[in-house]
Backbone as ProteinMPNN parsed JSONL, in Angstrom:
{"seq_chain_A": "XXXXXXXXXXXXXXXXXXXXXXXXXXXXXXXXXXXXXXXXXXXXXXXXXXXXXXXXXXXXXXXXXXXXXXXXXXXXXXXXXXXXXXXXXXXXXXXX", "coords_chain_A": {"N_chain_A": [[45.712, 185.706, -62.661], [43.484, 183.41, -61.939], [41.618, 180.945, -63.396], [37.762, 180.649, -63.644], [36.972, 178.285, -64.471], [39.357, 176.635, -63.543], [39.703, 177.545, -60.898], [36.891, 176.572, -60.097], [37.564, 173.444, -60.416], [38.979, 172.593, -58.416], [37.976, 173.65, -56.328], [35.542, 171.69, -56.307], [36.851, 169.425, -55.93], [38.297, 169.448, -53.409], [35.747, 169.728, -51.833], [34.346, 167.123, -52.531], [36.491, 166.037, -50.474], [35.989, 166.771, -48.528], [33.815, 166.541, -47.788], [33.648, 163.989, -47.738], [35.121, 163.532, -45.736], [34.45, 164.827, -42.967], [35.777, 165.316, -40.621], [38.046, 166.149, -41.112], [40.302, 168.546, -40.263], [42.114, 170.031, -42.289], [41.143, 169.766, -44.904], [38.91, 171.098, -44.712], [39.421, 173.343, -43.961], [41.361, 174.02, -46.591], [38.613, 173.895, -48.094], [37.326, 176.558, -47.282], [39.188, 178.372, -48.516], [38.615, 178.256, -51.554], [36.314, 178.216, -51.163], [36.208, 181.187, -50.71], [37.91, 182.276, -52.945], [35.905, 181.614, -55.059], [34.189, 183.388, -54.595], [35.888, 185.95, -54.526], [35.452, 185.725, -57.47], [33.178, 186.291, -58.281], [31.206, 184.32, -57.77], [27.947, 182.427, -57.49], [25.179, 181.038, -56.186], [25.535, 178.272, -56.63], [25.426, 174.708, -57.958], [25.398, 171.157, -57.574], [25.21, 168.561, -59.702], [25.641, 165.134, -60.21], [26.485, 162.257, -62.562], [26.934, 158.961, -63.351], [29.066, 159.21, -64.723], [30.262, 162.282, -64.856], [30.733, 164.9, -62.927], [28.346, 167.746, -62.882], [28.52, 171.09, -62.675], [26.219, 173.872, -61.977], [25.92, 177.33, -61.764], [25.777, 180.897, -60.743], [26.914, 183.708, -62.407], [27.896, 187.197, -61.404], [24.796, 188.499, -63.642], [24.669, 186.056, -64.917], [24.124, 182.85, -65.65], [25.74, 180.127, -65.217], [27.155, 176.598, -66.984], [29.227, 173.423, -66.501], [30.88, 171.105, -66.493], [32.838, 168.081, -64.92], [34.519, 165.405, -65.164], [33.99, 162.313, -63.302], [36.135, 160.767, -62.566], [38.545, 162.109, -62.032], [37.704, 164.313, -60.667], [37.052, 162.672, -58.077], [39.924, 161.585, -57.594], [41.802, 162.659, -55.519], [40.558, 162.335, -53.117], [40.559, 158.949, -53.687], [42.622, 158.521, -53.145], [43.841, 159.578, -50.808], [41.879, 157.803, -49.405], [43.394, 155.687, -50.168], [45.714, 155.549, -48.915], [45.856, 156.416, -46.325], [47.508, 156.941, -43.806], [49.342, 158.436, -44.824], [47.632, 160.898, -44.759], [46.746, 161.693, -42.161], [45.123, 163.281, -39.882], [44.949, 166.149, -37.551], [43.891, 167.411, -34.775], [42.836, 170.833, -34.1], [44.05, 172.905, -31.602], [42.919, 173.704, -28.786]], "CA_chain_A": [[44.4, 185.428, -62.093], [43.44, 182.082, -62.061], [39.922, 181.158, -64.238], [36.684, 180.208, -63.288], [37.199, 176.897, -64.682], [40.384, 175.652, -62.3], [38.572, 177.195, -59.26], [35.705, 175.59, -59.984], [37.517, 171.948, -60.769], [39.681, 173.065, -57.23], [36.413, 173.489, -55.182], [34.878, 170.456, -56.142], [37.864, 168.187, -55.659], [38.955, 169.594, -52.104], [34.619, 169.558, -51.448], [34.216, 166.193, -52.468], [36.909, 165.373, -50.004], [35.841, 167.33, -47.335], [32.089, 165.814, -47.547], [33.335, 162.322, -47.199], [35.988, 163.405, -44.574], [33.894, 165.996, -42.115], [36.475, 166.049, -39.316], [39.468, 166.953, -41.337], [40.368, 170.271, -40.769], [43.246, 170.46, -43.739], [40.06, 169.747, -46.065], [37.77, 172.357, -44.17], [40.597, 174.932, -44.035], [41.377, 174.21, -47.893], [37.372, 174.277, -49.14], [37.164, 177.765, -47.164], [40.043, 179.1, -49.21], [38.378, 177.966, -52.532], [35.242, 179.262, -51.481], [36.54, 183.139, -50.974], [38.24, 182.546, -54.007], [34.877, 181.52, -56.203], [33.367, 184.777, -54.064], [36.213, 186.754, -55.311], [35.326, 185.429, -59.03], [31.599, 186.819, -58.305], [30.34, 183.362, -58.725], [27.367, 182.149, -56.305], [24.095, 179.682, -56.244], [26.638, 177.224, -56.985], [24.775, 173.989, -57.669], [26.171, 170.006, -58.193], [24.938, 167.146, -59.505], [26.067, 163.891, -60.811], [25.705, 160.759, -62.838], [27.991, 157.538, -63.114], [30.522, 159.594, -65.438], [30.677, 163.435, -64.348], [29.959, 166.383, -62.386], [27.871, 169.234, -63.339], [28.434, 172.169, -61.916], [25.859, 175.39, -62.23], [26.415, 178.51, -60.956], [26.087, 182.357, -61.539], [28.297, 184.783, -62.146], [26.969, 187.926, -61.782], [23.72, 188.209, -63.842], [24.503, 184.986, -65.905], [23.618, 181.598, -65.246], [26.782, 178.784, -66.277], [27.427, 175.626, -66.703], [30.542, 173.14, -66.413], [31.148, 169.579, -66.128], [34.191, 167.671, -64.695], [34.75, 164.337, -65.208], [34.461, 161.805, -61.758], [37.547, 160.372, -62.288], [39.316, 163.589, -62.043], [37.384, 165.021, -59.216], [37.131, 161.954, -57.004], [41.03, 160.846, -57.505], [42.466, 163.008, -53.934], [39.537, 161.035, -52.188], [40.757, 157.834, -53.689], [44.491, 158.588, -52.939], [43.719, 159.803, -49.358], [41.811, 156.469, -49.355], [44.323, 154.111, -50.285], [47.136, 155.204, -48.131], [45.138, 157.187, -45.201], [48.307, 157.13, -42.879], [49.734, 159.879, -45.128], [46.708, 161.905, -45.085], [46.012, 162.165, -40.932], [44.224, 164.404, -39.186], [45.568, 166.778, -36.788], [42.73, 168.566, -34.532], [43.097, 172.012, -33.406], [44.179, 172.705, -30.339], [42.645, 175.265, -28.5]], "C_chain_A": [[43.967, 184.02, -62.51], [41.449, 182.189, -62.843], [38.969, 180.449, -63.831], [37.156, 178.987, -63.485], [38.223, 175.808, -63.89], [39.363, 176.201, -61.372], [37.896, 176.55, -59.032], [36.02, 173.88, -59.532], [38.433, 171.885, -59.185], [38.884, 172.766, -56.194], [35.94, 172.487, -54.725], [35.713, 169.778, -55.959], [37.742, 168.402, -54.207], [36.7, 169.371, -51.274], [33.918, 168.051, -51.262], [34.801, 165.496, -51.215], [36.615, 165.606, -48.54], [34.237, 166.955, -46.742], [32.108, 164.443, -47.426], [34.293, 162.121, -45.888], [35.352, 164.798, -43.143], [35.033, 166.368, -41.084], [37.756, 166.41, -39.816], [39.619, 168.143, -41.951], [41.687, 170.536, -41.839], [41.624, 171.081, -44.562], [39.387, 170.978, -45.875], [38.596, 173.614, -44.381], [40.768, 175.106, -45.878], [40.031, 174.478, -48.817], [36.525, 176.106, -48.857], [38.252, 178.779, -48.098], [39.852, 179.367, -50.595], [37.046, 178.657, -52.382], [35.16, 180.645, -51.704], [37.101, 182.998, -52.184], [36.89, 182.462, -55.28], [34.159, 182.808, -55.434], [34.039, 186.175, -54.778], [35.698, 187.055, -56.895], [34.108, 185.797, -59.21], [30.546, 185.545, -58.266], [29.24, 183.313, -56.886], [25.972, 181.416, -56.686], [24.968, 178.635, -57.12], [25.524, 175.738, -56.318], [25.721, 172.955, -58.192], [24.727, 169.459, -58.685], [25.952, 166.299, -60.258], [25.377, 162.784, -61.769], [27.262, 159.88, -62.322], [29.858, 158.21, -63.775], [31.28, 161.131, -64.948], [29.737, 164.219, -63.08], [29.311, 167.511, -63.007], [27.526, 169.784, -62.167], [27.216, 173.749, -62.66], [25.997, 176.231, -61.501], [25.834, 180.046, -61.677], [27.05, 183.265, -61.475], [28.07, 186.427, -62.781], [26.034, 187.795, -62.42], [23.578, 186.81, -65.232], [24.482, 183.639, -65.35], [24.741, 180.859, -66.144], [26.797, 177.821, -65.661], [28.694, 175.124, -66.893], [30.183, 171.443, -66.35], [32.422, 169.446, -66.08], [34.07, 166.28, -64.847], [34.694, 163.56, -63.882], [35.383, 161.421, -61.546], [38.616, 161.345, -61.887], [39.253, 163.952, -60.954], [37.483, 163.915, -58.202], [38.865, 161.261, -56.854], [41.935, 161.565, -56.529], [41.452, 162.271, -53.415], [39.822, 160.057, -52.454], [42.346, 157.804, -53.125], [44.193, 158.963, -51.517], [43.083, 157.724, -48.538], [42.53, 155.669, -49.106], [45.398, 154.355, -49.313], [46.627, 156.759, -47.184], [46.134, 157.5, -43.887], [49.304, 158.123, -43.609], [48.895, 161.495, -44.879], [45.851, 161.756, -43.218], [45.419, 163.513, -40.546], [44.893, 164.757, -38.174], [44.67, 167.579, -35.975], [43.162, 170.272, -34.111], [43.282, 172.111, -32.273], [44.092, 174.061, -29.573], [43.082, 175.756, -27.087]], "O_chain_A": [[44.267, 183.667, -63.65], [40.548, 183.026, -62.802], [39.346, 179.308, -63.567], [37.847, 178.536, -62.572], [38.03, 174.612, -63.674], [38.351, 175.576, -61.052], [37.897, 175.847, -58.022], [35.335, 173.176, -58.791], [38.48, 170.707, -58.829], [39.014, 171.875, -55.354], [35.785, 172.133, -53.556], [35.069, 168.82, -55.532], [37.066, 167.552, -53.628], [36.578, 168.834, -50.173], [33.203, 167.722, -50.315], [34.153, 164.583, -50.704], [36.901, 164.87, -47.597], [33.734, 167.082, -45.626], [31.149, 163.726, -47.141], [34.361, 161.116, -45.181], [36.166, 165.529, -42.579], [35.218, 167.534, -40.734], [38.568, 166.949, -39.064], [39.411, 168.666, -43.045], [42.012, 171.721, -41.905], [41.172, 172.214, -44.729], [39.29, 171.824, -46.764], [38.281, 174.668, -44.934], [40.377, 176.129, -46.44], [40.08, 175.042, -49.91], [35.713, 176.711, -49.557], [37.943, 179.957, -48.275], [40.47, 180.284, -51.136], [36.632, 179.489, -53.19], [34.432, 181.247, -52.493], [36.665, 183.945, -52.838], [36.935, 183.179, -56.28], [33.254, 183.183, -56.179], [33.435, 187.098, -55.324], [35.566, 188.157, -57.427], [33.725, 185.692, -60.376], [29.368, 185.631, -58.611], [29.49, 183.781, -55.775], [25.881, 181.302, -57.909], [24.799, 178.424, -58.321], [25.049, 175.544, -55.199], [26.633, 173.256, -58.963], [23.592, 169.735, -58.299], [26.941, 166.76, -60.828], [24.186, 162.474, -61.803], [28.146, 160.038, -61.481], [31.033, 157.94, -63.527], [32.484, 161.236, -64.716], [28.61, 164.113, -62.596], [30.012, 168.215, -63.734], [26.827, 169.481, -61.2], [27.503, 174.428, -63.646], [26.249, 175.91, -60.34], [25.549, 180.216, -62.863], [27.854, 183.496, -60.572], [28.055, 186.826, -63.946], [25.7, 186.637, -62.169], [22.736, 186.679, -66.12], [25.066, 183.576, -64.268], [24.774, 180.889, -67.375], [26.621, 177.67, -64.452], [29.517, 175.906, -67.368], [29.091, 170.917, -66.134], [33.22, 170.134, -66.717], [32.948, 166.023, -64.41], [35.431, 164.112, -63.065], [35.824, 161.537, -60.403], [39.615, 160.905, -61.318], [40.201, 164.04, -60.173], [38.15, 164.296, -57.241], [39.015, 160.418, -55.969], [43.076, 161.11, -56.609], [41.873, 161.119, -53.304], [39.499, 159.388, -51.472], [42.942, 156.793, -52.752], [44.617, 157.966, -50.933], [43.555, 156.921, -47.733], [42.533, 154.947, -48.108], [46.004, 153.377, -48.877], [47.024, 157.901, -47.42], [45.693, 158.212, -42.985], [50.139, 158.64, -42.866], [49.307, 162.654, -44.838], [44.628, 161.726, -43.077], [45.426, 164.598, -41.126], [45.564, 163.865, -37.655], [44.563, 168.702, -36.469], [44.343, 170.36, -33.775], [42.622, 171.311, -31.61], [44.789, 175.074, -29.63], [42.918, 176.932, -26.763]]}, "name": "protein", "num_of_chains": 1, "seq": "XXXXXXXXXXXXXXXXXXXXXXXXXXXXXXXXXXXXXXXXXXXXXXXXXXXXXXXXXXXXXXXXXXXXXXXXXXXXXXXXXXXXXXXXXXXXXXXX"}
């Protein structure tokens, strides 16, 4: 079983990337897979913020209220790597 703590640092990576990339469905398909998984884990009012250095994450899980922090370097480094070499990381739309 995987632990709150990767899901969480999972979520926010593939979320980050999927909030600065809206039309790529990899991202969208991968932050729905992370979300049923933090649903499995009971967690929910899942809140961010930021400063210059990390993330804080709160959340509950069942009747407890937690916290977390991730580092930005950590979480924003698939958004900088999609970045820098963006002809690995295309987009493919659905095709209906």
């Amino acid at each position: 079983m995987k632990s709150v703590q990767d899901t969480l640092y999972n979520w926010l990576t593939i979320k980050v990337v999927c909030d600065s990339r809206p039309d790529d469905t990899a991202a969208r398909d991968t932050l729905h897979l992370f979300e049923e998984m933090l649903a499995d884990l009971n967690l929910s009012n899942i809140e961010i913020t930021t400063d210059v250095v990390m993330y804080y994450v709160s959340y509950q899980q069942g009747d407890e209220t937690k916290k977390t922090r991730f580092p930005r370097e950590l979480i924003e480094a698939m958004l900088q790597q999609i970045n820098q070499e963006p002809e690995k990381y295309e987009n493919y739309p659905i095709e209906e």
